[in-house]
C-alpha positions as CSV (number, residue, x, y, z in Angstrom):
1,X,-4.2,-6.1,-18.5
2,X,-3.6,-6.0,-22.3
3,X,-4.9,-2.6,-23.6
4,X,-7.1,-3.1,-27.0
5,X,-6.5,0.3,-28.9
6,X,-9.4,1.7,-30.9
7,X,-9.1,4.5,-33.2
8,X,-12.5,6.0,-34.1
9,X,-12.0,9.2,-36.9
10,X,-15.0,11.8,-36.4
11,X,-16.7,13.9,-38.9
12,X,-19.3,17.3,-39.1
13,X,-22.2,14.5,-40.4
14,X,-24.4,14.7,-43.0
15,X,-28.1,14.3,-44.1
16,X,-28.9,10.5,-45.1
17,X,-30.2,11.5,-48.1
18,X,-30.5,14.3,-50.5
19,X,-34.2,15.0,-49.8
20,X,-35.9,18.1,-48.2
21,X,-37.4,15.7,-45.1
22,X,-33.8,14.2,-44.7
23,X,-31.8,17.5,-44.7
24,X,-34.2,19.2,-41.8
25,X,-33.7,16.2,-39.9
26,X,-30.2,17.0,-39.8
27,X,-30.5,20.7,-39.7
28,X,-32.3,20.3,-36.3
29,X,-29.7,18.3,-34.7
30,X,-27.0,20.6,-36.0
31,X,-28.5,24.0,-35.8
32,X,-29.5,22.8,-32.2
33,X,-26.3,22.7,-30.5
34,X,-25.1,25.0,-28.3
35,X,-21.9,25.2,-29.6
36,X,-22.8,25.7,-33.1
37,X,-25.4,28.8,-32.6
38,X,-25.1,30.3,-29.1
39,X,-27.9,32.5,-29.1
40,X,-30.3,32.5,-26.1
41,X,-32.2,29.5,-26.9
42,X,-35.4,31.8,-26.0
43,X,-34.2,33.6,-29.4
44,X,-33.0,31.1,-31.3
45,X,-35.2,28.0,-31.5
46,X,-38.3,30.1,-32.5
47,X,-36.2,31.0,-35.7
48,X,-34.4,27.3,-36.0
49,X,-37.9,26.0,-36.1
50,X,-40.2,29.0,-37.4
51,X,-37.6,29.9,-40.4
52,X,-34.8,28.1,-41.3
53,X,-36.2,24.6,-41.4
54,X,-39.4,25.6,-42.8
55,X,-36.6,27.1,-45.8
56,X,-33.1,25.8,-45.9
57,X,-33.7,22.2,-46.2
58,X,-35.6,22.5,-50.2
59,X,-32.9,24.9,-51.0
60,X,-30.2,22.4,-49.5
61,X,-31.6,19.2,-50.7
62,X,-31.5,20.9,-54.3
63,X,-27.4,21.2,-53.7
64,X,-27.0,17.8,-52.2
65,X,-28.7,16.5,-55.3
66,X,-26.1,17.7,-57.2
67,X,-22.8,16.0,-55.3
68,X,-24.6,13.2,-54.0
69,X,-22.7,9.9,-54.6
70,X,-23.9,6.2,-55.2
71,X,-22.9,5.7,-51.7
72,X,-24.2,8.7,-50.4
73,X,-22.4,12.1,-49.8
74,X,-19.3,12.6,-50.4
75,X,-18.1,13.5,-46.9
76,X,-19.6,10.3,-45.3
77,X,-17.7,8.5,-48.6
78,X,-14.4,9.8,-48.2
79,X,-14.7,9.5,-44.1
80,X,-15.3,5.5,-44.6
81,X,-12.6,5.3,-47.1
82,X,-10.1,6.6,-44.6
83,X,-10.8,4.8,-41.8
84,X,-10.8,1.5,-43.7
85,X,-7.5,2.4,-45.5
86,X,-6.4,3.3,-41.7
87,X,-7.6,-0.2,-40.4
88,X,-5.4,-1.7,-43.2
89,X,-2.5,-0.2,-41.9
90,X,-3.2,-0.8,-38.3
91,X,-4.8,-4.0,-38.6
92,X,-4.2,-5.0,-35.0
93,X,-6.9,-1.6,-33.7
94,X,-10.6,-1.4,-33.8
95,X,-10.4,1.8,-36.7
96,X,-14.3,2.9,-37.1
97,X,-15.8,6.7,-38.0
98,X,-18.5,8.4,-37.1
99,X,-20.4,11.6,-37.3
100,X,-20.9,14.4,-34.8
101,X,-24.6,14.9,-36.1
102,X,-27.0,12.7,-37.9
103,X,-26.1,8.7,-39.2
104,X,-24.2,7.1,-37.9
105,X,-23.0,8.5,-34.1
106,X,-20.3,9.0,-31.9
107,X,-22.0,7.3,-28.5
108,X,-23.5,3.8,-30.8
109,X,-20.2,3.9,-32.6
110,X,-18.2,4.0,-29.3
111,X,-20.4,1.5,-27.9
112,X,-19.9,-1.2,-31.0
113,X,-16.0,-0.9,-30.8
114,X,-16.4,-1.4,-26.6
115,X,-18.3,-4.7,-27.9
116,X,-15.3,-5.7,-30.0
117,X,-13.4,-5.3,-26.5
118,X,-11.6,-2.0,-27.3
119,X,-10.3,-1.0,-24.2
120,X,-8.3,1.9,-24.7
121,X,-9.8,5.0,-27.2
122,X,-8.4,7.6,-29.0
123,X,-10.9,10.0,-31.1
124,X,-9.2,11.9,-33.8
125,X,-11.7,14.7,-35.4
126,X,-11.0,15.0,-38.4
127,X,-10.7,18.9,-38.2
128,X,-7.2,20.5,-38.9
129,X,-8.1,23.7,-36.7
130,X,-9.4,23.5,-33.1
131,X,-12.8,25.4,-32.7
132,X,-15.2,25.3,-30.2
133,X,-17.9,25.1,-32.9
134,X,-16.5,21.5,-34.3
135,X,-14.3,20.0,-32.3
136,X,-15.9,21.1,-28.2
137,X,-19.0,19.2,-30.0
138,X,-17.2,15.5,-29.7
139,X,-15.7,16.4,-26.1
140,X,-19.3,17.0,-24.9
141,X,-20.6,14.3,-26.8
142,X,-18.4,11.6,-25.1
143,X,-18.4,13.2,-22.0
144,X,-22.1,12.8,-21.7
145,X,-21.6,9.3,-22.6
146,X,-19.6,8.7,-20.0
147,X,-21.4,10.0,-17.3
148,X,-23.5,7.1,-17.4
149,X,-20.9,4.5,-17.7
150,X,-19.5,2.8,-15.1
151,X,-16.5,1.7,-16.9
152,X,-14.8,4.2,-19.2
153,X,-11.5,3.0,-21.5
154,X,-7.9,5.2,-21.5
155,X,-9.3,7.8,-23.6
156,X,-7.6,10.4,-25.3
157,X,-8.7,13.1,-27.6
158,X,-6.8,15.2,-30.1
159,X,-8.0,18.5,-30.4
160,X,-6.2,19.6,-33.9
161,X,-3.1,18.7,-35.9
162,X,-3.0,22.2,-37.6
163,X,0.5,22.2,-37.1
164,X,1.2,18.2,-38.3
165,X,4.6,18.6,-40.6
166,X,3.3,16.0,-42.7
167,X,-0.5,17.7,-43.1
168,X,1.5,21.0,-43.8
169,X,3.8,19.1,-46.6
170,X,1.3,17.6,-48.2
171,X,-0.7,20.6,-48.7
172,X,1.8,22.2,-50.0
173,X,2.6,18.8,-52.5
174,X,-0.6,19.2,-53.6
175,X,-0.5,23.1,-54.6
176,X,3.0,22.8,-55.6
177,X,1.7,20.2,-58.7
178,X,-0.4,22.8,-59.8
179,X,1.7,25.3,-59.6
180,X,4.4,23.1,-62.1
181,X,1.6,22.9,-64.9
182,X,0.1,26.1,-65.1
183,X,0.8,29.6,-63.9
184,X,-1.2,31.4,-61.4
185,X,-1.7,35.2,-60.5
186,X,-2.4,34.2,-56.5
187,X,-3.5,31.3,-53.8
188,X,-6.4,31.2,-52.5
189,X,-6.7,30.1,-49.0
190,X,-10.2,29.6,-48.0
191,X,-11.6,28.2,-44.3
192,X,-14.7,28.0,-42.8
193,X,-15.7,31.0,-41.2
194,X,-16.8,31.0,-37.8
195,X,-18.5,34.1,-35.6
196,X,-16.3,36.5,-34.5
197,X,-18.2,36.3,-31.0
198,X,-16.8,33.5,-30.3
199,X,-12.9,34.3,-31.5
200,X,-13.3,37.3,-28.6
201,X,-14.7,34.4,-26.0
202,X,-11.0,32.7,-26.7
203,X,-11.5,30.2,-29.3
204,X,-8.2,29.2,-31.2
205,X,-9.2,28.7,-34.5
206,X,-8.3,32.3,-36.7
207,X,-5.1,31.9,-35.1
208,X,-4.8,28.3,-36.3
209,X,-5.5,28.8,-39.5
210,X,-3.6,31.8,-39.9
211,X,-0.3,29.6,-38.9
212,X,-1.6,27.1,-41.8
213,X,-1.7,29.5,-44.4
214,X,1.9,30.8,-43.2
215,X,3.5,27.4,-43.1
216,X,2.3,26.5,-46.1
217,X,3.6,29.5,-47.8
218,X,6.6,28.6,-46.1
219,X,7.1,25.4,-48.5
220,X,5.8,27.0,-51.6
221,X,7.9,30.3,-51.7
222,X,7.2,33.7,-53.4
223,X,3.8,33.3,-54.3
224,X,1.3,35.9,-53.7
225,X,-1.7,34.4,-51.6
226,X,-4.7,35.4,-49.7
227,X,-6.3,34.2,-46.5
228,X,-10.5,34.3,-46.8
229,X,-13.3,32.8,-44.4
230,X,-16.7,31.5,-46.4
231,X,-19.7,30.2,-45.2
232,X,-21.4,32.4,-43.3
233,X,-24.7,32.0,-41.7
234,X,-27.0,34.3,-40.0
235,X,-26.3,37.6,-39.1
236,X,-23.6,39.2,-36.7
237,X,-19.9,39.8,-37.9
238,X,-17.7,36.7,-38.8
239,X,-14.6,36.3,-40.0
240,X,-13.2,38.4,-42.7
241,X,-12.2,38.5,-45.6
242,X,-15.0,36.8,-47.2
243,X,-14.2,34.2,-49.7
244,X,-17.0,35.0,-52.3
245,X,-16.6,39.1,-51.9
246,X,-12.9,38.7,-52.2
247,X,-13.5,36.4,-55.7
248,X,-15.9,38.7,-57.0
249,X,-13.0,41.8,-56.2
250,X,-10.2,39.8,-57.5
251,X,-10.4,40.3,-61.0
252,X,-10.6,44.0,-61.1
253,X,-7.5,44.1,-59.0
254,X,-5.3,42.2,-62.4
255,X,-6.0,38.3,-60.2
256,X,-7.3,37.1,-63.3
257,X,-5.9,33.6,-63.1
258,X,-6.4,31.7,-59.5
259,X,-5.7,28.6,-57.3
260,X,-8.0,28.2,-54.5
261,X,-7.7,25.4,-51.8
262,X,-9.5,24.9,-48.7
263,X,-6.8,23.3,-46.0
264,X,-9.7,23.2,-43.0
265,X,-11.9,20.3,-45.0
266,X,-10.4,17.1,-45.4
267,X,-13.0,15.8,-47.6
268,X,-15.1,17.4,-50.6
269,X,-18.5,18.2,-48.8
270,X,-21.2,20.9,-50.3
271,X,-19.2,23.7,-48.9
272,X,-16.2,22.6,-51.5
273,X,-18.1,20.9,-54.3
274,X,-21.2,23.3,-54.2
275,X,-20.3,26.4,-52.6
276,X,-16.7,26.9,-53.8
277,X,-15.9,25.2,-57.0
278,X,-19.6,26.0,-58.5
279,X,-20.9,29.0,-56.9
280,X,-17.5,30.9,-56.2
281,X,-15.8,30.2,-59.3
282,X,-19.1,31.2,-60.7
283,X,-18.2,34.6,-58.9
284,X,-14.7,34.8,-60.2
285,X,-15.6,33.9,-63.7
286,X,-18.4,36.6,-64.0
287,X,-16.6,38.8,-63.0
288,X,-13.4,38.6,-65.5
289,X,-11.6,36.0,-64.3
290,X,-10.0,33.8,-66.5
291,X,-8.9,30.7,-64.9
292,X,-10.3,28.9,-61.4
293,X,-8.6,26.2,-60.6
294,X,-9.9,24.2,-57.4
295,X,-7.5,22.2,-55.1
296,X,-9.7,19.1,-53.9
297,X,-9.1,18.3,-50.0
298,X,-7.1,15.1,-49.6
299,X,-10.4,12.7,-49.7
300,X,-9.4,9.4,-50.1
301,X,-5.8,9.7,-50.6
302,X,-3.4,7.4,-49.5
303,X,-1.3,9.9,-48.6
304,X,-3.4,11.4,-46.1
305,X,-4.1,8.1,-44.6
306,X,0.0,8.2,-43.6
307,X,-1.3,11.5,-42.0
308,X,-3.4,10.4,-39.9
309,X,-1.5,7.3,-39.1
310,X,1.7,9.5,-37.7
311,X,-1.1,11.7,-35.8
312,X,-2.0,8.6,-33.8
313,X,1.4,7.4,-33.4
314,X,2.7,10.2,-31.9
315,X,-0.2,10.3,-29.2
């Protein structure tokens, strides 16, 4: 039997539009999985329902607004412009995307490559760092899938390539240019924060990004840095330090000049565009910072297609 390879790159999601009714459409199925808020569901779908998406969605919308593309947003842009720069180079694989929540999904995604007789699967998040809050999502997304299938293909899923040489060099290509035209006081390294609940029930991810950070520093040399979490949500403890408290510390401590880059997001999403090069530089900048500069992830560069062409070579 002749094995037709599929490739299908997965994404966080995103709201099909930047309107309040679009944005709590995807809230719900986002803020609804397990993984994502583990709460007793007794506890937490009175407050999903009763609270945040009565609130978050205007609020959100309003920010969406503000990055969204002619295409749409700029996550779901970038994520289509890799995998069709990815089915260039592989031209003889079924290469399709898709989004762990909201338009358009894993399991109808899966189910038009099978149709295009892709017989053997591998799923690549697109997720540097492993956690349980991103990446378990897909696992029990397909495995679910399959349950009900009578025929499943050779599947294979990656689970990170934190530790990719050539994801490690060319983040540090792409803070090295900076660092040639213009002279910083520190690095920023900012990632997603995640619940320190779940770090103590095992999950890799701190550990993950901590060996980015060092590996990266690794190929840029004596440059002083720092290693922040942002996005938080709800109470309980997470991650620390805290990108924005660290920013609004920074210049008091002589950081007055800074280069911030967000290695875990592989595309500009409102957690880059928004939340760190508007509201965090706002931050710095108020208080007596002098220069932010903002490392955009990779996006649609070619580069990074070459990336994720080795990952799925090597697997």
């Amino acid at each position: 039997m002749i094995l037709k390879k599929g490739i299908l790159l997965v994404n966080l999601g995103t709201p099909e539009s930047p309107t309040p009714e679009a944005v709590k459409s995807y809230l719900a199925e986002f803020l609804s999985d397990r993984r994502v808020i583990t709460w007793p569901r007794s506890l937490w779908l009175p407050i999903l329902h009763g609270i945040v998406l009565q609130v978050r969605p205007k609020k959100s919308a309003k920010a969406y607004q503000k990055i969204w593309q002619t295409e749409g947003s700029p996550l779901w842009v970038y994520t289509k412009k890799q995998a069709e720069l990815l089915q260039a180079q592989m031209p003889e694989t079924i290469v399709r995307f898709a989004m762990t929540y909201g338009k358009q999904g894993i399991q109808e995604t899966i189910y038009e490559m099978k149709a295009l007789g892709m017989t053997e699967l591998f799923i690549l998040p697109l997720y540097p760092q492993y956690s349980e809050t991103t990446v378990a999502p897909i696992y029990d997304q397909v495995s679910r899938m399959y349950q009900k299938d009578a025929e499943i293909p050779h599947l294979k899923i990656s689970s990170s390539f934190y530790d990719n040489e050539g994801y490690l060099d060319l983040l540090a290509e792409n803070l090295k240019q900076r660092l040639v035209e213009n002279t910083f006081d520190m690095i920023l390294f900012s990632y997603h924060g995640i619940p320190v609940s779940t770090i103590e029930r095992g999950d890799p991810y701190e550990i993950q990004c901590q060996h980015t950070t060092k590996k990266v520093m690794e190929r840029i040399g004596n440059v002083p840095y720092i290693h922040t979490y942002q996005s938080k949500f709800g109470p309980g403890q997470w991650l620390t330090p805290m990108t924005c408290e660290t920013l609004k510390a920074l210049p008091s401590q002589h950081v007055k000049n800074i280069l911030v880059i967000t290695p875990g997001f592989v595309a500009d999403c409102l957690e880059t565009i928004e939340e760190i090069n508007a509201e965090n530089r706002g931050y710095f900048m108020e208080n007596g910072g002098t220069c932010f500069e903002y490392v955009q992830p990779f996006n649609d560069a070619f580069a990074f297609t070459k990336v994720l062409q080795s990952i799925i070579e090597a697997n």
